[in-house]
N, C-alpha and C positions, 0 to 999 in steps of 0.2 A: 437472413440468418435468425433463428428463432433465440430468444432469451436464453433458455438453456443454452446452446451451442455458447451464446456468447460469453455467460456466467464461467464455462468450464474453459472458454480460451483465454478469459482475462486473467482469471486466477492462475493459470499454467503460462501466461507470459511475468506477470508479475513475479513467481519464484524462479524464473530462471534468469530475471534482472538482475535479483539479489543474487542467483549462483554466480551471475557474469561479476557481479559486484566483491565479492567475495575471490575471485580469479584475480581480476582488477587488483582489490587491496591485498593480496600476496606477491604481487609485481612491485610493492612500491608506489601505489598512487594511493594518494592521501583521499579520505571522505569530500571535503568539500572540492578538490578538484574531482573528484569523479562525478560528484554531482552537477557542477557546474556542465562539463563535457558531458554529460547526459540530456538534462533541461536541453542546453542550447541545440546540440543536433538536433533533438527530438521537435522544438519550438519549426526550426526549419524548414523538417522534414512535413512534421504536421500542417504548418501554413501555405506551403506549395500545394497540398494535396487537398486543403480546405479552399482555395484559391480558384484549383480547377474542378472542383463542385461548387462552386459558385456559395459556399459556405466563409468570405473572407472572415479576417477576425477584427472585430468592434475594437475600437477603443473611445466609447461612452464614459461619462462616469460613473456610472451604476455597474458597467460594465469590466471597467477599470480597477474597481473596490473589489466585485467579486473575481477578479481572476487573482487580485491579490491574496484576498483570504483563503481563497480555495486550493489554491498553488502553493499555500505556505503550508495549510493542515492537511492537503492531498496530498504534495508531491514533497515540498523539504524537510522537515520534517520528520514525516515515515523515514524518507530515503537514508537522509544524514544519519539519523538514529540505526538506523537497520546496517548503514554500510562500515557506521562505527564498530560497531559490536558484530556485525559477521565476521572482523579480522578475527577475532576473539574466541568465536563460538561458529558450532556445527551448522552449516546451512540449511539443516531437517530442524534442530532445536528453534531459528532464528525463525522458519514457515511456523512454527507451533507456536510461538508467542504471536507474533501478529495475526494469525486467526484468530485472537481474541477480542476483535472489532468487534463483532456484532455484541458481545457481553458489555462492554463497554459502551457501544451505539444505544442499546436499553439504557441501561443505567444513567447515560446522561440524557436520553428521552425523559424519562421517569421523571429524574431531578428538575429538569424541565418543564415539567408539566402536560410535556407531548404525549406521554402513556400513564397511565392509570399502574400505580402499582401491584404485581399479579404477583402469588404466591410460585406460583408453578417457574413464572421469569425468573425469577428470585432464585429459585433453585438451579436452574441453568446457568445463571450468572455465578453462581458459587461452585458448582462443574469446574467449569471454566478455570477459576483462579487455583481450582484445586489441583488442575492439572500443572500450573506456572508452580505450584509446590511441591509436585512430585520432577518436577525440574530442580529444581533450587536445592532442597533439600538431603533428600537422599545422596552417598557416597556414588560415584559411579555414571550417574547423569547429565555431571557437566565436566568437562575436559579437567577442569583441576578447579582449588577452592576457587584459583584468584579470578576466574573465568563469572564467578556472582558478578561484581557491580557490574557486568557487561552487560547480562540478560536485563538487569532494572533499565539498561540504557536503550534496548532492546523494547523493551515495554512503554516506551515513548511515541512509537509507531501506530500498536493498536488505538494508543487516545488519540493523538492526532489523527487519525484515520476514521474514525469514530465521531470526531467535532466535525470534519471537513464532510461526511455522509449525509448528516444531518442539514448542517451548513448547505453542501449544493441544493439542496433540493427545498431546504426553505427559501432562500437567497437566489435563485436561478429566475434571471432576468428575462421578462416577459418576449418570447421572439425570438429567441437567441438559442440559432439552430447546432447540435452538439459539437461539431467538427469547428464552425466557428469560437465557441467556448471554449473548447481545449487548445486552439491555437490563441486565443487572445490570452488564456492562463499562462500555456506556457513562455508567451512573449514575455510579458511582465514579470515572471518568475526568473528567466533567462537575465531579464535586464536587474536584477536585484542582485543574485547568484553570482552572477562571472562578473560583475566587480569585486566582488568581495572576495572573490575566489584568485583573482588578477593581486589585489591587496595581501594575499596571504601565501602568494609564494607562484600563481598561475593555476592556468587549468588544463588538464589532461589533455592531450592529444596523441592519436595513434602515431607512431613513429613511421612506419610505413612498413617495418621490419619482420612482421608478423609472426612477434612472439608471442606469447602468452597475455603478456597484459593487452598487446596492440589489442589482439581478437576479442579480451574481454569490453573493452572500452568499445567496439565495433557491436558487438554482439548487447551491450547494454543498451546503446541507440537506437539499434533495433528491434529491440525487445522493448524498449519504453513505445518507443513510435509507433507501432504494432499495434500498444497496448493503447494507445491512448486516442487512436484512429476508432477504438469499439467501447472505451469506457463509459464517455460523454453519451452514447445512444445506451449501454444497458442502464445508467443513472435513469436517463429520460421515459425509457421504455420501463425498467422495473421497479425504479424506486428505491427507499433505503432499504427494503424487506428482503430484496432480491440481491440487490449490492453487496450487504453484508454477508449475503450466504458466500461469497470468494471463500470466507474462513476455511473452509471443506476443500477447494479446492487448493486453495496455496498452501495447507497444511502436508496434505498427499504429496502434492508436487513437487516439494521441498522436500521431502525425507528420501524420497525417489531418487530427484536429482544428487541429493547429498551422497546414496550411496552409490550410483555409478559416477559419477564425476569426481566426487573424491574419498571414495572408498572408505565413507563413513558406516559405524555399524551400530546403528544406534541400541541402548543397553535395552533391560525390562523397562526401568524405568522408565523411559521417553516412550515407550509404546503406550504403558500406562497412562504416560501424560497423552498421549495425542486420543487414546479413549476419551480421557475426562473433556477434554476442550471441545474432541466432535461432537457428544453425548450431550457436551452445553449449550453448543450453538444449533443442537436439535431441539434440545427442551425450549430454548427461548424463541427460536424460528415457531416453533409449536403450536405452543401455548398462545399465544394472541397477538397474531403481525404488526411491524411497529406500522404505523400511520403511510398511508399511499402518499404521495406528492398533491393530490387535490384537496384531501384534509389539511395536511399541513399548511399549506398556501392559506388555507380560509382562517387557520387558528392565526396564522402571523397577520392575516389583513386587520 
């Protein structure tokens, strides 16, 4: 499967995890058990099938560190943030804020010292947040006033998603084939999660009844697992350059999804906004690609 193929099916599984997620929490299940019951299927699902490619998953200590850090700013994180605030908020608005990874992926490149500050980035990055203000702002754009501190809660995902971009690909241990990474992440993540999720009331499970939420919680697992069978090879094969480009894709796909799934109709404004955001993560795509994975390796050695 070529890079592209893969770029536009990861981005079209990831927004319809959130649509499932957002199904999910109108059923009655809480973020962290959703999370939990996500993580763990998906660890599973992924280890069985890392297993029989001959891709098991490590648990080294180098190996054990990064599937911690990368599972927390990859997967809980994004997730929790995004599942909190999609009860809240439109599932086309909730794809528009987290496209904003790549604007944030610069910008803490930059602050880093991994990229050179570019005038022309600058400007895309400021796109970008201009679009999160013609959300925020304007009457008419978000479901009601009280619906703001959600999108900030919302905006928790792109950074986290944006530390963990950078993170895998400095941090990705020498040998360690994708399928096995994502199942050793998820292992660790599952074993962090669902105590915690066990402590604070359990974790989600399909009833068997297949209502609404059962199918969401079914349809989240496998939309994660899906998603995370091709993540670990577009990281390896394109880097953060390419990675970050999902923003385009989960942006579309989430407004899409939002208006046939739940007959969302999004106003001017959120189109406006989804110009400004794709407009930025084209100007900073653009203008000067963040660092390939063989740079960055030699700047961290």
């Amino acid at each position: 499967m070529s890079v592209t193929l893969l770029l536009v099916l990861n981005g079209t599984l990831l927004a319809a995890v959130y649509a499932f997620g957002k199904l999910a929490r109108a059923g009655g299940i809480d973020a962290l058990s959703l999370l939990a019951w996500q993580v763990g299927a998906a660890a599973v699902l992924i280890t069985a099938v890392a297993i029989a490619r001959r891709q098991p998953p490590q648990f080294g200590g180098a190996v054990l560190r990064y599937g911690a850090t990368a599972g927390m700013l990859g997967v809980a994180v994004p997730n929790l943030a995004t599942f909190s605030a999609i009860a809240f908020l439109p599932a086309g608005l909730v794809g528009i804020v987290v496209a904003l990874s790549p604007a944030f992926t610069y910008t803490i490149a930059a602050a880093l010292g991994l990229e050179r500050v570019h005038a022309q980035r600058a400007a895309g990055v400021l796109l970008g947040f201009a679009g999160v203000l013609l959300i925020m702002l304007p009457k008419g754009a978000l479901p009601d006033a009280d619906a703001a501190p959600w999108l900030l809660v919302a905006l928790a995902a792109p950074l986290a998603l944006a530390l963990g971009n950078i993170y895998r690909t400095r941090a990705w241990p020498a040998g360690l084939a994708p399928l096995a990474a994502a199942s050793s992440m998820l292992i660790v993540l599952a074993a962090t999660i669902i105590p915690l999720a066990l402590a604070n009331g359990g974790v989600a499970l399909p009833s068997g009844d297949f209502e609404t939420a059962d199918l969401a919680l079914l349809g989240a697992a496998a939309g994660t697992t899906a998603f995370y069978l091709t993540a670990f090879e577009l990281q390896k094969r394109g880097g953060p350059v390419v990675t970050s480009q999902l923003g385009y894709v989960i942006s579309v796909a989430s407004l899409v999804l939002g208006m046939v799934f739940f007959a969302e109709r999004p106003s001017a404004w959120v189109w406006f906004a989804l110009g400004a955001v794709l407009a930025g993560i084209y100007v900073v795509q653009r203008s000067a690609p963040l660092a390939r994975p063989s740079s960055l390796a030699r700047r961290s050695s």
